[in-house]
KENUPA-33487 format. One record per residue (C-alpha): residue in one letter; x, y, z; residue number from 0. Coordinates in nm, 4 decimals. Each point is the difference from the previous one (the first is absolute). Example, Ala and Ser with C-alpha at 12.3 -4.5 7.8 and 13.67 -1.06 7.14 Angstrom:
2
+---+----------+----------+----------+-----+
! r !       xx !       yy !       zz !   k !
+---+----------+----------+----------+-----+
! a !   1.2300 !  -0.4500 !   0.7800 !   0 !
! s !   0.1370 !   0.3440 !  -0.0660 !   1 !
+---+----------+----------+----------+-----+
//
This chain:
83
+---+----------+----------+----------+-----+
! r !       xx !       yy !       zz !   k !
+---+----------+----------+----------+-----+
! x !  -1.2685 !  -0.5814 !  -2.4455 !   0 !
! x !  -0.0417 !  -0.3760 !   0.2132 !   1 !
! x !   0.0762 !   0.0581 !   0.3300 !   2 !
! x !  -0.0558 !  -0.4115 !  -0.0213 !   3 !
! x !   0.3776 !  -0.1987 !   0.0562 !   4 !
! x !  -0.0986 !  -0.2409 !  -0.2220 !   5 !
! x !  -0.0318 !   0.2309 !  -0.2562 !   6 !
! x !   0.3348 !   0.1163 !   0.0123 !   7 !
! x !   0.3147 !  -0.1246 !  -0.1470 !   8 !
! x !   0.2707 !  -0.2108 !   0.2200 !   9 !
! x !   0.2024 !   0.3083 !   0.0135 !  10 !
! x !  -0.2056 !   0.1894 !   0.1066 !  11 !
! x !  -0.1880 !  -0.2061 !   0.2892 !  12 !
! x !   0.4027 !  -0.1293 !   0.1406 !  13 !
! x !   0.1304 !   0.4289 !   0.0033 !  14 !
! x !  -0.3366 !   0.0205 !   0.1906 !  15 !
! x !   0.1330 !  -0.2886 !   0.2292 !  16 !
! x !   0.3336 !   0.1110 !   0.0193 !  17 !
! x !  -0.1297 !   0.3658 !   0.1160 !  18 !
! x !  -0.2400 !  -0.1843 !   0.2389 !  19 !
! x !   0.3211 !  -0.2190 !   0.1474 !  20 !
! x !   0.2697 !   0.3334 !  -0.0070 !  21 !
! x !  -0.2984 !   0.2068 !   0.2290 !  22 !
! x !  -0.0705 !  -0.2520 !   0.2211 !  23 !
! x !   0.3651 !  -0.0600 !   0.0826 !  24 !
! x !   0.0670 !   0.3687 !   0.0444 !  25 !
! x !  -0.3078 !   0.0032 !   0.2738 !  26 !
! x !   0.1393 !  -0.2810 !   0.1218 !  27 !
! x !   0.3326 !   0.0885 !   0.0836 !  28 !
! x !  -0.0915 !   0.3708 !   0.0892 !  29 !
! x !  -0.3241 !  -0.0866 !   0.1915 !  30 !
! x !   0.2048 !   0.1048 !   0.3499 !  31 !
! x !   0.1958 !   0.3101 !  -0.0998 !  32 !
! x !  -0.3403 !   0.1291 !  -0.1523 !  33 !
! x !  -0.1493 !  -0.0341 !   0.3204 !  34 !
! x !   0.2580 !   0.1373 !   0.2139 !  35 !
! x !   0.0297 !   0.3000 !  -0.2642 !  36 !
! x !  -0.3692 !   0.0596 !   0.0660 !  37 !
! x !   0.0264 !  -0.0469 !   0.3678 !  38 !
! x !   0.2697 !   0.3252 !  -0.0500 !  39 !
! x !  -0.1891 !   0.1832 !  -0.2082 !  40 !
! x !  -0.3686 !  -0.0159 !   0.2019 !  41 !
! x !   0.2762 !   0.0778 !   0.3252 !  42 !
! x !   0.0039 !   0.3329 !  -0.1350 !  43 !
! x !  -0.3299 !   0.1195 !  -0.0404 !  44 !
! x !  -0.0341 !   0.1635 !   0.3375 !  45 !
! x !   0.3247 !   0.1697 !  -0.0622 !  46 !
! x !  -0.0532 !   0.1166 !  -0.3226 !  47 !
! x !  -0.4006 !   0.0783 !   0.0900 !  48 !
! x !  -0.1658 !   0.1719 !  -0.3166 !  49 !
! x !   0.2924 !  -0.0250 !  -0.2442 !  50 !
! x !   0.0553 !  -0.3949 !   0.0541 !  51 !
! x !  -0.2255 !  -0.1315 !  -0.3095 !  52 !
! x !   0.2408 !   0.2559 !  -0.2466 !  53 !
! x !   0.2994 !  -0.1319 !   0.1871 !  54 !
! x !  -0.1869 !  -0.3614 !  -0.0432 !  55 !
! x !  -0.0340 !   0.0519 !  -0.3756 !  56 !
! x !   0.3824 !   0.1222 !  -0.0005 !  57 !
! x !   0.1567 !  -0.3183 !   0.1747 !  58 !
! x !  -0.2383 !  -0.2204 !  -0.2315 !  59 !
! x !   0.1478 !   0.1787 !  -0.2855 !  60 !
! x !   0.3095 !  -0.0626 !   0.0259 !  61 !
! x !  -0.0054 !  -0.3533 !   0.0844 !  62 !
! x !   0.1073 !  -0.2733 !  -0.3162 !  63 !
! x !  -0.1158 !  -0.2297 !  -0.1155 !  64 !
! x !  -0.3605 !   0.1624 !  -0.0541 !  65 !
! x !  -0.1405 !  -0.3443 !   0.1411 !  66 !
! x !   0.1691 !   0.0009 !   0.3401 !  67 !
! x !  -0.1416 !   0.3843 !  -0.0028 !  68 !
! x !  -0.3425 !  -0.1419 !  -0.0466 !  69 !
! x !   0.0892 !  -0.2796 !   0.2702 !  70 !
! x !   0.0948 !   0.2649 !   0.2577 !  71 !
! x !  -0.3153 !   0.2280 !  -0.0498 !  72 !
! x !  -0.2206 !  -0.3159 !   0.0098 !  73 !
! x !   0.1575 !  -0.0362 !   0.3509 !  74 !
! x !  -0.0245 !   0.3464 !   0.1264 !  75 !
! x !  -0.3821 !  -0.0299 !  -0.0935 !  76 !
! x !  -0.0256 !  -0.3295 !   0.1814 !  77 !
! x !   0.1384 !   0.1691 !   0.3053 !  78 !
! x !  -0.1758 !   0.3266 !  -0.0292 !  79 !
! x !  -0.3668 !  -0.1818 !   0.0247 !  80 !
! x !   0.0914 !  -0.2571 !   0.2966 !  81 !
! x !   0.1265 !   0.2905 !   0.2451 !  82 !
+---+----------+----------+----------+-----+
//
C-alpha cells in the first residue's frame, strides 16, 4: 500500500481533504469550550486527589465527538506540564 497522494485516485485524495477540512473546523469552532472544559476538569484534581485520573478517564469518555475528546485531553496535558 502507497502512502504517496499521487498515487491515489481523486476520490480518494478529495475524502482525505474533506476529512482534513470537517476536523479542522470542529477544532476550530470548539478550540474555547475545550479549553475551558479542561480548565474544569484539572480544577478538580486536588479535590478528587488519588481517584482524579479514573474520574479524568470517565469525563473523557463520555464526551462526543471522539475528536473534541482528544482536543480536551490534549489541553488538560498542556496545563498539567506548565503548572
Amino acid at each position: 500500500m502507497s502512502f504517496n497522494l499521487a498515487n491515489q485516485s481523486a476520490e480518494v485524495r478529495n475524502a482525505g481533504e474533506d476529512e482534513k477540512s470537517r476536523l479542522f473546523q470542529l477544532w476550530q469552532q470548539n478550540l474555547h469550550r475545550a479549553k475551558v472544559d479542561a480548565a474544569r476538569l484539572v480544577g478538580e484534581k486536588a479535590k478528587r486527589k488519588g481517584k482524579w485520573e479514573e474520574w479524568l478517564r470517565s469525563q473523557l469518555g463520555d464526551m462526543s465527538p471522539p475528536e473534541y475528546a482528544s482536543m480536551v485531553q490534549r489541553e488538560v496535558r498542556r496545563l498539567i506540564a506548565n503548572r
